[in-house]
Rosetta silent file (secondary structure, phi, psi, omega in degrees, C-alpha in Angstrom):
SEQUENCE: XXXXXXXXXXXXXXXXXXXXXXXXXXXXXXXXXXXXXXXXXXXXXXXXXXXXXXXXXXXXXXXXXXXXXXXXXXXXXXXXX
SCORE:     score description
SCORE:     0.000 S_00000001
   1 L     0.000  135.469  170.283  196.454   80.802   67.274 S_00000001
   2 L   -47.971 -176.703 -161.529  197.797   83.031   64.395 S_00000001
   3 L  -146.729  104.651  149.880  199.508   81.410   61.451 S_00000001
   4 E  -110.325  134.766 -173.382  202.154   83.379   59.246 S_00000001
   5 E  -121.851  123.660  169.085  202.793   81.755   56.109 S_00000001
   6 E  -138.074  112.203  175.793  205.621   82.407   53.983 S_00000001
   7 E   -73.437  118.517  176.069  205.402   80.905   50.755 S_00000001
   8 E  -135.677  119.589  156.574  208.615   81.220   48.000 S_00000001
   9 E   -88.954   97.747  167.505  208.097   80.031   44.442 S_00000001
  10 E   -57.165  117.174 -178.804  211.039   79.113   42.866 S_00000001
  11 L   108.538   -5.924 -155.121  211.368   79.983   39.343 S_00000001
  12 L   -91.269 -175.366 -178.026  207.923   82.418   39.379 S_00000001
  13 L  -150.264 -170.655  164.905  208.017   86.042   38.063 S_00000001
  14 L   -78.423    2.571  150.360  205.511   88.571   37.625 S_00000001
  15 L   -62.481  -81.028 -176.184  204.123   86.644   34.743 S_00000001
  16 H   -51.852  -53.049 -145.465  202.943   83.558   37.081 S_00000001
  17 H   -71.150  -51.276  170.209  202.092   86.021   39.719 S_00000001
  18 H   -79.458   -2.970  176.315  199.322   87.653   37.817 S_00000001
  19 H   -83.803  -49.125 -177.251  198.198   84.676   35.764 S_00000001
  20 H   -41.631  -65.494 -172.928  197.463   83.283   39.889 S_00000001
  21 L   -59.062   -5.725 -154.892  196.112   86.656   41.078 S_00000001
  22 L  -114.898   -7.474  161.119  193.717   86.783   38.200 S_00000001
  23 L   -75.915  -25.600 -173.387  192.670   83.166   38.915 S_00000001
  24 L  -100.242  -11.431 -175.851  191.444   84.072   42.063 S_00000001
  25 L   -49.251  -12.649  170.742  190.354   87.089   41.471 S_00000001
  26 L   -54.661  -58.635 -177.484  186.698   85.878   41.900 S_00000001
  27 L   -45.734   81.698 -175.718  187.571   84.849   45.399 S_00000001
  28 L   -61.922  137.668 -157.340  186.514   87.513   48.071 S_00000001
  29 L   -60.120  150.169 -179.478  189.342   88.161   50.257 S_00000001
  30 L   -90.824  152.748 -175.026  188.653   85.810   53.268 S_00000001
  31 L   -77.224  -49.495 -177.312  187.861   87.570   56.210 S_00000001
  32 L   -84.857   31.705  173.349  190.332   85.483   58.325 S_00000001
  33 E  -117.277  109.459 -175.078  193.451   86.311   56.522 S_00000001
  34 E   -96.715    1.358  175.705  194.654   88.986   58.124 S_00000001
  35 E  -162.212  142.746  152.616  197.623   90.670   56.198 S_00000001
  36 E  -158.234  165.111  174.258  199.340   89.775   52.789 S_00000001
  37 E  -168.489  179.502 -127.895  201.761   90.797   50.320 S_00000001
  38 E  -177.288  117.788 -178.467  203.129   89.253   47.854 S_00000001
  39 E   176.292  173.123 -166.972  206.372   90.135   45.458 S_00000001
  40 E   -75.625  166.488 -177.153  209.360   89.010   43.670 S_00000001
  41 E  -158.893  158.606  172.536  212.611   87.797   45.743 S_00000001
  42 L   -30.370  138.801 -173.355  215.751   86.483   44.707 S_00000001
  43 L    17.951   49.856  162.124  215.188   83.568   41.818 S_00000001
  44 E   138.685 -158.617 -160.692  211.344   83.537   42.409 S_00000001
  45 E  -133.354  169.931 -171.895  208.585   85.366   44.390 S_00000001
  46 E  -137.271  138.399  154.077  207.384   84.827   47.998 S_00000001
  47 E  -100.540  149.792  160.058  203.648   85.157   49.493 S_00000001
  48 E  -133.653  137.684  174.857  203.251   85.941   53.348 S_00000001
  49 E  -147.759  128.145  159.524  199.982   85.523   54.961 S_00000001
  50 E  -107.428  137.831  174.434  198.766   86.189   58.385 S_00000001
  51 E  -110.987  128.264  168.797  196.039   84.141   59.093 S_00000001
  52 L   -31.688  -39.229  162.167  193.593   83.820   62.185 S_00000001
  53 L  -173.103  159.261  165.268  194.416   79.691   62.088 S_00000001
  54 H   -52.417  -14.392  166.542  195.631   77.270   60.257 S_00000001
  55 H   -49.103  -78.340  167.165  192.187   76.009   59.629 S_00000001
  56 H    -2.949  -77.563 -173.306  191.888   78.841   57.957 S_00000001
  57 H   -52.842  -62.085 -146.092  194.613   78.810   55.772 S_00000001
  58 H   -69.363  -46.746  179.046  194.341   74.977   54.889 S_00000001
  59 H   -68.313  -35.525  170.440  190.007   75.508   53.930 S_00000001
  60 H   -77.100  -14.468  167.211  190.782   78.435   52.048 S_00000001
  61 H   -88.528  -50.798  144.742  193.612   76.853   49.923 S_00000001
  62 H    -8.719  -73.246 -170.784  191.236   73.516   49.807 S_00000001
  63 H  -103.175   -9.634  167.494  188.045   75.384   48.054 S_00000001
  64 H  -101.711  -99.032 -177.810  189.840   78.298   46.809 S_00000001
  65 H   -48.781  -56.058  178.173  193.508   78.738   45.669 S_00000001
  66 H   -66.532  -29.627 -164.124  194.131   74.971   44.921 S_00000001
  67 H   -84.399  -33.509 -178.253  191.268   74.492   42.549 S_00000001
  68 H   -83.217    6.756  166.692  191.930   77.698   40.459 S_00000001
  69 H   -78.574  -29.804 -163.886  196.015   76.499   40.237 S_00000001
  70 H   -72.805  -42.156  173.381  194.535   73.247   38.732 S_00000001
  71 H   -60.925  -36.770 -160.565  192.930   75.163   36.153 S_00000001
  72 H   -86.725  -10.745  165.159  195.695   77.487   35.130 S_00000001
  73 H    64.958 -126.900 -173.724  198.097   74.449   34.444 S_00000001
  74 H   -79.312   24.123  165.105  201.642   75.892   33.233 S_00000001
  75 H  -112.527    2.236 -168.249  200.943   79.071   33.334 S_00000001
  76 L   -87.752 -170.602  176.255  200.434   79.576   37.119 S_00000001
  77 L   -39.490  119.594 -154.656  203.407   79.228   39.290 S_00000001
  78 L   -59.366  -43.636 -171.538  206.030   77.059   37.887 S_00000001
  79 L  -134.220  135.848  177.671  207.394   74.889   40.685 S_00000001
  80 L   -66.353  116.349  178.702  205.138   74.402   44.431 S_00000001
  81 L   -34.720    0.000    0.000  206.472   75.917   47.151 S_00000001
């Protein structure tokens, strides 16, 4: 079953957002994430992702997206969603 994920980071800007995208930037878009965007919102920024399943979601934040936040320390997004 799909998955839409909507992530909001309190406190981030367009500072955090590109220190993140540029961690991942390695990272070929996974094939089972089917739409995203990504953008500032009142007092911090929001991701939305549609994903194919939560499986999905949960292996690509697992081997992707969590390991390159651990590297970027304070400069990636300030507070977790």
């Amino acid at each position: 079953m799909a998955l839409l994920r909507l992530a909001f980071f309190p406190g981030a800007n367009l500072a955090h957002w590109q220190a993140v995208r540029n961690a991942v930037s390695a990272v070929p878009s996974p094939e089972m994430r089917c739409a995203f965007a990504a953008g500032p919102v009142d007092a911090g920024w929001q991701v939305r992702q549609l994903w194919d399943t939560s499986e999905d979601l949960d292996g690509f934040n697992r081997d992707a997206f969590l390991p390159a936040m651990t590297k970027l320390g304070s400069q990636g997004f300030p507070i977790r969603p």
